[in-house]
N, C-alpha and C positions, 0 to 999 in steps of 0.2 A: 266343382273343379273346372280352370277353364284353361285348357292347352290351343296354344297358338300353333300351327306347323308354316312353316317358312321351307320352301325346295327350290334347289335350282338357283344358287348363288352366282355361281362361276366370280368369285372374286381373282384378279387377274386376266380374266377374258377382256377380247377385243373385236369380238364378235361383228361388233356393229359401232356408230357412234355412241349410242350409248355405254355410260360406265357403269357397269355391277355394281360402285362402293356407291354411289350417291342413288341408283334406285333400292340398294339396301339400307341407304338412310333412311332414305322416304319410306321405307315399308313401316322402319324401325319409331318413326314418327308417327308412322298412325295408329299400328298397336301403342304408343304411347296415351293418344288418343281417346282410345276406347273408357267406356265409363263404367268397365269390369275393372277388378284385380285378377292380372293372370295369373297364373299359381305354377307354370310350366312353359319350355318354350321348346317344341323338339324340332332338329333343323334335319329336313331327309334326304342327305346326302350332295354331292358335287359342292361342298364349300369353297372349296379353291381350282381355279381352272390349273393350275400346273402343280400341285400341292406343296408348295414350299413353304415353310415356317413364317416368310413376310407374308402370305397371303391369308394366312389363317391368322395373321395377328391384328390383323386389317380387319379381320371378318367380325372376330370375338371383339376387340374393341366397339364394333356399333353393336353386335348384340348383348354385351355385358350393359350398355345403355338401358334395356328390358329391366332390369334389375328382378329376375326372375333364374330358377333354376333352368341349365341351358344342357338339352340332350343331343348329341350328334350322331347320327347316323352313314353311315359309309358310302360314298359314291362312285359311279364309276372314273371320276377325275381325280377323285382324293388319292391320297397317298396315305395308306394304311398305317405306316408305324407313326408316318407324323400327327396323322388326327388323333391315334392311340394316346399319345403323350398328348395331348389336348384335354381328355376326355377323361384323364387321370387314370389309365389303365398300362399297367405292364406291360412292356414288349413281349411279345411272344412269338417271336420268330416268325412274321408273315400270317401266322393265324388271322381267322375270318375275328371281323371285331364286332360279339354281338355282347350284349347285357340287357339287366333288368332295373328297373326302378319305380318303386312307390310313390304314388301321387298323391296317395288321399283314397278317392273315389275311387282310383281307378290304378292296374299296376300296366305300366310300358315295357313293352319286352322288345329289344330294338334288334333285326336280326339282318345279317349280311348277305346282299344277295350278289356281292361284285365277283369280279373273275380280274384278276390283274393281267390290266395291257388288254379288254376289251369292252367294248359299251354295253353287249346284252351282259345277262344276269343268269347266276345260278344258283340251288339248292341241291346240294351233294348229298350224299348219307349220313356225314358224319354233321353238316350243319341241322339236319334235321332229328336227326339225334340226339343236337344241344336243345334244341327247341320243344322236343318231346319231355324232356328234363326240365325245364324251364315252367311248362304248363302245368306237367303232374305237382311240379312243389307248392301253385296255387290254384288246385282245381275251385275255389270257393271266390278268387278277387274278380270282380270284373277288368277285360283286359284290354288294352290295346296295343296291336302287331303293329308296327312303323318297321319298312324297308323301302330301300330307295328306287327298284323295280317293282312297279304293283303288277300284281300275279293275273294280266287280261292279255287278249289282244283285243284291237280297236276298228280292225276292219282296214286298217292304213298302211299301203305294206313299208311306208316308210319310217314308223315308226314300230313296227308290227316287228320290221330284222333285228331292231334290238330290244329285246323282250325279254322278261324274264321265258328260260326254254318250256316249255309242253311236261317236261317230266318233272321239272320243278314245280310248275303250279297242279300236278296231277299228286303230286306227293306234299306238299302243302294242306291240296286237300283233303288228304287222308289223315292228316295229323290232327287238324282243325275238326272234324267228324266226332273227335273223340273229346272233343273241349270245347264245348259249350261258355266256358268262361267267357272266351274272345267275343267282346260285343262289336269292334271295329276294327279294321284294317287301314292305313294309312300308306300311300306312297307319293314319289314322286317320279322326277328324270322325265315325263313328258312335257312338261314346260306347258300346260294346258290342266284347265280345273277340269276333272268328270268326276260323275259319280256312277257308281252302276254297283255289281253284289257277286260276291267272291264267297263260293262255300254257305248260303246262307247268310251273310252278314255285309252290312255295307264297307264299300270300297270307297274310300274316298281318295280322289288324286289330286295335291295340292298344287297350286301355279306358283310359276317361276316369281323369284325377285328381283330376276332380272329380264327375260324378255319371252314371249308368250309364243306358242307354235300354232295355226291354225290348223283343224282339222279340213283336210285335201285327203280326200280317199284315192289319190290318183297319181300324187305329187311324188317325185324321185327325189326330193332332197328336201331336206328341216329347210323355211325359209319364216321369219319372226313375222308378225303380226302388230298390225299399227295399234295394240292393247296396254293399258298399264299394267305395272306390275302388278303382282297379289299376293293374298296371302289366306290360310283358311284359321278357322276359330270353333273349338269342340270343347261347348258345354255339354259336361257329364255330370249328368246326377246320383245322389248316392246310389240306386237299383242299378247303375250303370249305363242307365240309357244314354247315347249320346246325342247331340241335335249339333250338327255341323253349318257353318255360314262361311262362304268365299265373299272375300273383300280384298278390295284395291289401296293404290295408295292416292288415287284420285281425289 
């Protein structure tokens, strides 16, 4: 099974000269590229920098190009009820937007880590909750967690203030302790590829599609990187094992 992760769209920003739609063409062109069939494409969150319905049709229109099943996950620029009706799920009054889905190999449980109207991230009780539900109904599939905070800090306090909080990732990993299932964790929102290990199991943090943050352990403000866009690629095999690749649209 071979899932693509794309983060870090900001379709509508203006960040820079550079434009979101044409380096998420370019991404969209290189996954075309590849001489796999992808079988999944999960996108981890910040699809639209102001989240209005024309940005998110802008977005979908080059990723329905993929011709692949298309998962979205919640960012903290998204707008929650508009990605909802995106992603074919019921309004639900503001609820966190999290669900599950079968790949094959491997089941994706895509879980919400935003707070509306702020950039860090959090895991309440009752989100963990769903997600304790979630894991017991397939303690036997291999799994992969995708949210759009991945559960570190980096050493960088400027990317370090908006982080998923200390009791979220402390209660995260007490959930995961008891579910062995989860062979990978997936996030994005740093706009920078790492890798490192969350609970036991690898982390992996995919790069933006639109423009790249360099690691400055020193630095007071996000400032972009003369990097091309990226994107990552997780072959999973039936055991579950997954082998991760960051690639460009270079």
């Amino acid at each position: 099974m071979v899932l693509v992760t794309l983060a870090d769209l900001h379709i509508g920003a203006d960040w820079f000269a550079t434009d979101p739609l044409r380096t998420l063409s370019a991404i969209v062109d290189a996954v075309r590229r590849l001489d796999v069939a992808v079988d999944a494409v999960l996108v981890l969150g910040d699809v639209a920098e102001h989240g209005s319905d024309d940005e998110y049709a802008r977005a979908l229109t080059e990723l329905e190009r993929l011709d692949a099943p298309l998962h979205l996950a919640m960012g903290n620029r998204d707008d929650r009820e508009v990605l909802r009706r995106r992603v074919g799920h019921e309004p639900a009054s503001g609820a966190p937007l999290h669900y599950a889905a079968d790949l094959g190999a491997a089941r994706l449980i895509v879980l919400d880590t935003t707070i509306p109207g702020r950039d860090g991230g959090e895991l309440d009780r009752d989100r963990m909750a769903w997600l304790e539900r979630e894991l017991a109904a397939g303690p036997r599939q291999p799994t992969v967690l995708a949210m759009h905070h991945p559960p570190l800090l980096t050493g960088a306090p400027v990317w370090d203030a908006i982080a998923l909080s200390e009791p979220s990732r402390a209660a995260l990993a007490d959930v995961l302790a008891g579910h062995p299932q989860v062979r990978l964790l997936v996030g994005g929102h740093l706009h920078r590829p790492l890798i490192t290990e969350f609970s036991e199991r690898p982390l992996i943090v995919a790069p933006s599609t639109y423009v790249q943050f360099p690691l400055r352990l020193r630095a007071t403000r996000l400032e972009a990187a003369d990097e091309p866009p990226g994107y990552a690629v997780h072959v999973v095999a039936d055991a579950g094992q997954a082998t991760s690749y960051f690639l460009s649209a270079a």
